[in-house]
Kinemage of the C-alpha trace (Angstrom):
@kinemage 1
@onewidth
@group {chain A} dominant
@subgroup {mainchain}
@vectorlist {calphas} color= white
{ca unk a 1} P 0.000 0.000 0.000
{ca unk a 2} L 1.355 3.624 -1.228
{ca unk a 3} L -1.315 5.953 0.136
{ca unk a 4} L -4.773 5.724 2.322
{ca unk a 5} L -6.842 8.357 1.936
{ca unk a 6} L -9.574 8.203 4.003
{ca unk a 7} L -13.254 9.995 2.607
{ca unk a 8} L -14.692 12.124 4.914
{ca unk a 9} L -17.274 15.417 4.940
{ca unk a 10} L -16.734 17.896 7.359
{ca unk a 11} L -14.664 15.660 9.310
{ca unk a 12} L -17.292 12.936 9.570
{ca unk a 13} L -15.945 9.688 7.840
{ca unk a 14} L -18.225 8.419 4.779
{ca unk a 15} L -17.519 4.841 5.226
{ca unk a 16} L -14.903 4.130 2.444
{ca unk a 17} L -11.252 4.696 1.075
{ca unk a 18} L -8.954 4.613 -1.313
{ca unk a 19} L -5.376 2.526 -1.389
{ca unk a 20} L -3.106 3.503 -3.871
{ca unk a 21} L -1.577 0.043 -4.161
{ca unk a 22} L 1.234 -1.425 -6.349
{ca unk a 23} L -0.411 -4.761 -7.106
{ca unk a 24} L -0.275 -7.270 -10.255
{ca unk a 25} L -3.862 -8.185 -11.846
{ca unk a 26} L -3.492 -11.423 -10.203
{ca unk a 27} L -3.412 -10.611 -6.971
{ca unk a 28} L -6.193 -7.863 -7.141
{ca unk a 29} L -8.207 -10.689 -8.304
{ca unk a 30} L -7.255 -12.856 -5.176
{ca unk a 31} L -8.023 -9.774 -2.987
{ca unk a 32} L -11.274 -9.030 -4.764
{ca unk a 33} L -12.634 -12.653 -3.787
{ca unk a 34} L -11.078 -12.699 -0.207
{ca unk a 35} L -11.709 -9.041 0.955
{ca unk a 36} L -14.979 -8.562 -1.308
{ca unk a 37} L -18.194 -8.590 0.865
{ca unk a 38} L -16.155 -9.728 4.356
{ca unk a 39} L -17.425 -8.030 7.345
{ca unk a 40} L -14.717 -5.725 9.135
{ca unk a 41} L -15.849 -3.566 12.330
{ca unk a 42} L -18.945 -3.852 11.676
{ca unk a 43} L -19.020 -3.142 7.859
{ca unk a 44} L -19.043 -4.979 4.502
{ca unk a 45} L -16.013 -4.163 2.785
{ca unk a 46} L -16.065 -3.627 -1.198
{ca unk a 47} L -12.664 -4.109 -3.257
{ca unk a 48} L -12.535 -2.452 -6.550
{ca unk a 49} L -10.177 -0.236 -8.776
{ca unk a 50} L -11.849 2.706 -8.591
{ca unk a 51} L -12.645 5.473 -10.984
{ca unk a 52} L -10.448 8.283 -11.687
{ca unk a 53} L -11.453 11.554 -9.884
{ca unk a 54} L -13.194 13.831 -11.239
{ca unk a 55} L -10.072 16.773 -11.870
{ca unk a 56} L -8.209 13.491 -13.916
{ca unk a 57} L -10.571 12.721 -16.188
{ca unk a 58} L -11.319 16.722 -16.931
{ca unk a 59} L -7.770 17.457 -17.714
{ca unk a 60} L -7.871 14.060 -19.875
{ca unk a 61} L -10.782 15.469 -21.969
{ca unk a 62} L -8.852 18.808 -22.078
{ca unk a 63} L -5.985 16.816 -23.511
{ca unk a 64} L -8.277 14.947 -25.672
{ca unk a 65} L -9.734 18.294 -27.020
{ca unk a 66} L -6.394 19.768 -27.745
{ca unk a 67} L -4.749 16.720 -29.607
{ca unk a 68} L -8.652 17.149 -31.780
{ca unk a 69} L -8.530 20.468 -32.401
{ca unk a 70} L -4.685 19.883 -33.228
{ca unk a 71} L -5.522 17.116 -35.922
{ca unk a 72} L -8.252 19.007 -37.492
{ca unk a 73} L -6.278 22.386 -38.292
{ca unk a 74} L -3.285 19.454 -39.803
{ca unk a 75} L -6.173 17.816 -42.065
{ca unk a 76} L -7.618 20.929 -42.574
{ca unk a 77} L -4.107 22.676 -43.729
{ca unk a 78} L -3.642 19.089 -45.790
{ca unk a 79} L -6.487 20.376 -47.430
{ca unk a 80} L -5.850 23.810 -48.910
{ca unk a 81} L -2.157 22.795 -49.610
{ca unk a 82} L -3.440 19.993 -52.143
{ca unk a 83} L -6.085 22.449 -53.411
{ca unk a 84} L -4.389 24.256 -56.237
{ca unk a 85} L -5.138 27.529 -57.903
{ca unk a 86} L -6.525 27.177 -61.127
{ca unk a 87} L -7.967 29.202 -63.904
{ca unk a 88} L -10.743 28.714 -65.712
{ca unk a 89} L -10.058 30.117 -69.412
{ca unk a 90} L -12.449 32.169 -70.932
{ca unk a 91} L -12.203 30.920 -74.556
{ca unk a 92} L -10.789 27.135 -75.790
{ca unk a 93} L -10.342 28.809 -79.249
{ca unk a 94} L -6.980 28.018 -80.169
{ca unk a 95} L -4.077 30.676 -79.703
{ca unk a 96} L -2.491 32.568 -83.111
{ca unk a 97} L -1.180 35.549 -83.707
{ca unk a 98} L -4.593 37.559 -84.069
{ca unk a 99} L -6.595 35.803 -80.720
{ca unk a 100} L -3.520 35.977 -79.013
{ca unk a 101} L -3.582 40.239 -79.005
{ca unk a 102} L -7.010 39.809 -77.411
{ca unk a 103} L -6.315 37.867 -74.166
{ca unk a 104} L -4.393 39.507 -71.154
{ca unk a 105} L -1.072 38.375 -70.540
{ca unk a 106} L -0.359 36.841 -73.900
{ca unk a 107} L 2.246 39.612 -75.668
């Protein structure tokens, strides 16, 4: 066991706590059926990995949002650098020395 951190509200305890534990999946298993449901002072005890708090998972969706927002201005810029320029001509008739005097850019 690393840490105990017993729940309480305004100094009253709540009835549960959380173990920060190093622990392999085997042996939470083995707790989980030997602890799980057992009566100590007076109380059924519970064994479970709990959930992260609530400050965890909010910077994880922050995190989440940022790497989103990150990879949708790439895609985004992927976008408009394989859209080219073009332009459009105004006439297919075919360049000589007379059409050519007419169009901008020719001479």
């Amino acid at each position: 066991v690393v840490d105990v951190e017993f729940v309480q509200t305004d100094g009253v305890f709540r009835g549960f706590a959380y173990l920060d534990m190093v622990i392999t999946e085997a042996n939470l298993a083995r707790a989980q059926n030997v602890y799980s449901k057992a009566t100590w002072k007076g109380m059924k005890l519970k064994i479970a990995p709990a959930k992260p708090s609530y400050l965890v998972r909010l910077q994880d969706e922050w995190q989440r949002s940022e790497q989103d927002a990150k990879a949708a201005a790439e895609a985004e810029r992927l976008k408009a650098k394989k859209k080219k320029k073009t332009v459009q001509a105004v006439s297919l008739v075919p360049v000589t020395d007379e059409t050519a005097k007419d169009r901008e850019g020719w001479i």
